[in-house]
C-alpha positions as CSV (number, residue, x, y, z in Angstrom):
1,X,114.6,82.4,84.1
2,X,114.1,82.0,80.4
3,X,118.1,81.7,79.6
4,X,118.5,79.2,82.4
5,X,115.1,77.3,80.5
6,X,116.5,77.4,77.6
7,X,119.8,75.9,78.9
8,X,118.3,73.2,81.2
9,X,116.4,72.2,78.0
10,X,113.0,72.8,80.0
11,X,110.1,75.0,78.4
12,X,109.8,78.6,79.4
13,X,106.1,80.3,80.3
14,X,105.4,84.1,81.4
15,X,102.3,82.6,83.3
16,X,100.5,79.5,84.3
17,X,98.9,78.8,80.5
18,X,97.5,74.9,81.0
19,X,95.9,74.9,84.5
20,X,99.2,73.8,86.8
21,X,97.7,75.4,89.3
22,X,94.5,73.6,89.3
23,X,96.3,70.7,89.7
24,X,97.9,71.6,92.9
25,X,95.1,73.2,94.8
26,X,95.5,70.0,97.3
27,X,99.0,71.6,98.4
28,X,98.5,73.8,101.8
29,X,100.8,76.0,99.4
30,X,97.6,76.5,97.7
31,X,95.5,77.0,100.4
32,X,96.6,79.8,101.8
33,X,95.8,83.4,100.9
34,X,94.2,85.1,97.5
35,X,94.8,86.0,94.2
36,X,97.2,82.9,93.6
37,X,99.5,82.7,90.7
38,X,102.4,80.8,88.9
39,X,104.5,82.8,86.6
40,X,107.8,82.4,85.3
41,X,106.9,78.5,84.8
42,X,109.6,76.5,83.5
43,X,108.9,73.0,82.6
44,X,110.3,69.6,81.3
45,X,108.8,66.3,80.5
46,X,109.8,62.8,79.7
47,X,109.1,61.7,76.1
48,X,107.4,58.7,78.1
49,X,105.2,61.0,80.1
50,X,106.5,59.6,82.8
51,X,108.0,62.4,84.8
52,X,106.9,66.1,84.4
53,X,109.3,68.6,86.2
54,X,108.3,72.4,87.3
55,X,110.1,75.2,88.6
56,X,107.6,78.4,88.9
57,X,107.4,81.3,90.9
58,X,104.2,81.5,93.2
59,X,102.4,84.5,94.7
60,X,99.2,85.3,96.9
61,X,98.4,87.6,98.9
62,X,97.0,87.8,102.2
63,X,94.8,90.5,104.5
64,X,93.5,93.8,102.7
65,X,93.5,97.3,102.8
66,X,96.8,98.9,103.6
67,X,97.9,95.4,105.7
68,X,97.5,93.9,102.6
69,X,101.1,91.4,101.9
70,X,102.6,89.5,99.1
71,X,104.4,86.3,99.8
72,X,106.2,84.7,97.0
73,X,108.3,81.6,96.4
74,X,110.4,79.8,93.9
75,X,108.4,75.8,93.6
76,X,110.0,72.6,92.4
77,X,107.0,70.3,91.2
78,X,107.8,66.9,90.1
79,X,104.8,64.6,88.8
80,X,105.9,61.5,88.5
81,X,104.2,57.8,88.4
82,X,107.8,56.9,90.1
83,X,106.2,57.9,93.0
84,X,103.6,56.4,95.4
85,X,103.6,59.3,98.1
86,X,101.0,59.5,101.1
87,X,99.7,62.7,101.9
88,X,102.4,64.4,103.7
89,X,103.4,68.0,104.7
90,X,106.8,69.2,106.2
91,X,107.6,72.1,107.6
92,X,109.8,74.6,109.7
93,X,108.4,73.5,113.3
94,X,107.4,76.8,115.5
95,X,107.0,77.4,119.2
96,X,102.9,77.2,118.3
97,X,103.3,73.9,116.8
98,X,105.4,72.5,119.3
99,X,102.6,73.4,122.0
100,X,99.8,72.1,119.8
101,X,101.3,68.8,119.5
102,X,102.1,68.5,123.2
103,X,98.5,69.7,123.9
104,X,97.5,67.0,121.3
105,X,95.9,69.9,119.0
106,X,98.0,68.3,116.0
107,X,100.3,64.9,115.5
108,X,104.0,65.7,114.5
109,X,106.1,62.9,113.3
110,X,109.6,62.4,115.3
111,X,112.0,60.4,114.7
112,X,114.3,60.0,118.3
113,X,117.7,58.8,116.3
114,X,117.2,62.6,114.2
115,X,116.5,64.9,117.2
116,X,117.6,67.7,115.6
117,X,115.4,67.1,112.4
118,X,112.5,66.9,114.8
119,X,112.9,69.9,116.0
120,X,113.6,71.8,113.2
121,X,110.7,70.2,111.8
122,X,106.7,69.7,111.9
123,X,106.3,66.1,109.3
124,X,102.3,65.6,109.3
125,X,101.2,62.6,107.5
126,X,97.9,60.4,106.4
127,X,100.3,57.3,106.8
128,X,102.7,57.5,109.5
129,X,104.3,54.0,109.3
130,X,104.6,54.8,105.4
131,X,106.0,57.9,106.0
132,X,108.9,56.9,108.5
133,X,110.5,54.8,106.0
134,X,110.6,57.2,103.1
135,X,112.1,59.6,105.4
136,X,115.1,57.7,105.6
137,X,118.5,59.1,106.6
138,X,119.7,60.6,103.9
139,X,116.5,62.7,103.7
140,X,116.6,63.5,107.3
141,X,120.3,64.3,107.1
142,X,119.3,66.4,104.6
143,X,117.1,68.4,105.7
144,X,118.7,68.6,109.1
145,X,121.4,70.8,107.5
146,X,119.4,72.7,105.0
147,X,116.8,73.9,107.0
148,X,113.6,75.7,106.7
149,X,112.3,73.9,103.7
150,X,108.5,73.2,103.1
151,X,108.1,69.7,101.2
152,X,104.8,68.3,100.6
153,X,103.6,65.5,98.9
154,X,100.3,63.5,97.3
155,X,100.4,60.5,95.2
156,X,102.6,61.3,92.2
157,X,103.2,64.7,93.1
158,X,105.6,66.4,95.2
159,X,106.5,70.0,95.5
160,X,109.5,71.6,97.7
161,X,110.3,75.5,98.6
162,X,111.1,78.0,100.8
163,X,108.2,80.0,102.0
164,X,108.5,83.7,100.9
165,X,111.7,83.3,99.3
166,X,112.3,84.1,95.6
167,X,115.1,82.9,94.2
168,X,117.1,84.3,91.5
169,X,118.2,83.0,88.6
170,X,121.6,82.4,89.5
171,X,120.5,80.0,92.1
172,X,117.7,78.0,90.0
173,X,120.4,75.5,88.8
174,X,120.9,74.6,92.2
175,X,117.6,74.5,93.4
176,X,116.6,72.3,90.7
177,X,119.5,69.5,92.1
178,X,118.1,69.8,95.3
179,X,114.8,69.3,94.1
180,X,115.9,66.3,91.9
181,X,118.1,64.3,94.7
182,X,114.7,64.8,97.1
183,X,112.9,63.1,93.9
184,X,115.7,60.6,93.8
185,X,115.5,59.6,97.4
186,X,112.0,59.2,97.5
187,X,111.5,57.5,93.8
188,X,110.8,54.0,93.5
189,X,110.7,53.4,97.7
């Protein structure tokens, strides 16, 4: 992670030194679990201050004793006053969400002309009209063929991953452009 810092011209840290972390705690990324960290933080930032882009690993853990588990997960984090993002979180749908929103438990955005999106899919939202048209179709396209992708968002801040999935540092390059053409898509809508 620190070559590939060093060669994307982005700022290496072992650990989360000035409070990322505190900045997120919004994110149901953050929400879940204990002992939360960020470490192998790589970050960049426009000399305007105008965009600030993350990649970081993230761990917690959850239950204790001997059922005691680690999740962690490579995170793109883009803060950016090119955004203008309502709350929002997307995730891999289950069979328990899919129940909860046909017993009305929880509201899952659909889109009929994307069928397969909505069912790969839960999209939860504070603004659902706002919402539908930042997910436009290359977005849902998108994520229709890479699936089970987490993206959330709030305000100027957006975050993307895999949940428990580490990547290595072969792949970050990668990751990164998927990261950046979901910033791209949604910047300046």
């Amino acid at each position: 992670m620190q070559q590939y810092a060093k060669w994307m011209k982005m700022t290496y840290h072992d650990s989360d030194e000035w409070g990322l972390k505190s900045r997120l705690l919004d994110f149901e990324l953050c929400s879940v679990g204990k002992n939360q960290q960020i470490f192998n933080l790589m970050e960049w930032k426009d000399p305007f201050m105008e965009e600030q882009i993350y990649i970081f690993d993230y761990a917690y853990t959850r239950g204790s004793g001997s059922s005691k588990k680690q999740f962690v997960q490579t995170v793109f984090h883009i803060n950016s006053k090119h955004l203008g993002l309502p709350e929002f979180l997307m995730k891999p749908e289950t069979f328990f969400h899919k129940v909860g929103n046909y017993l009305g438990m929880q509201k899952d955005i659909n889109f009929v002309e994307h069928e397969k999106f909505s069912d790969q899919y839960l999209l939860q939202s504070s603004d659902e009209e706002r919402m539908r048209h930042l997910m436009n179709d290359k977005i849902l396209h998108f994520f229709t063929v890479e699936q089970n992708w987490t993206l959330e968002g709030i305000g100027y801040y957006m975050i993307f991953y895999k949940t428990n999935t580490l990547l290595s540092p072969a792949t970050i390059e990668h990751f990164h452009k998927k990261g950046m053409a979901i910033y791209n898509s949604f910047k300046g809508q």
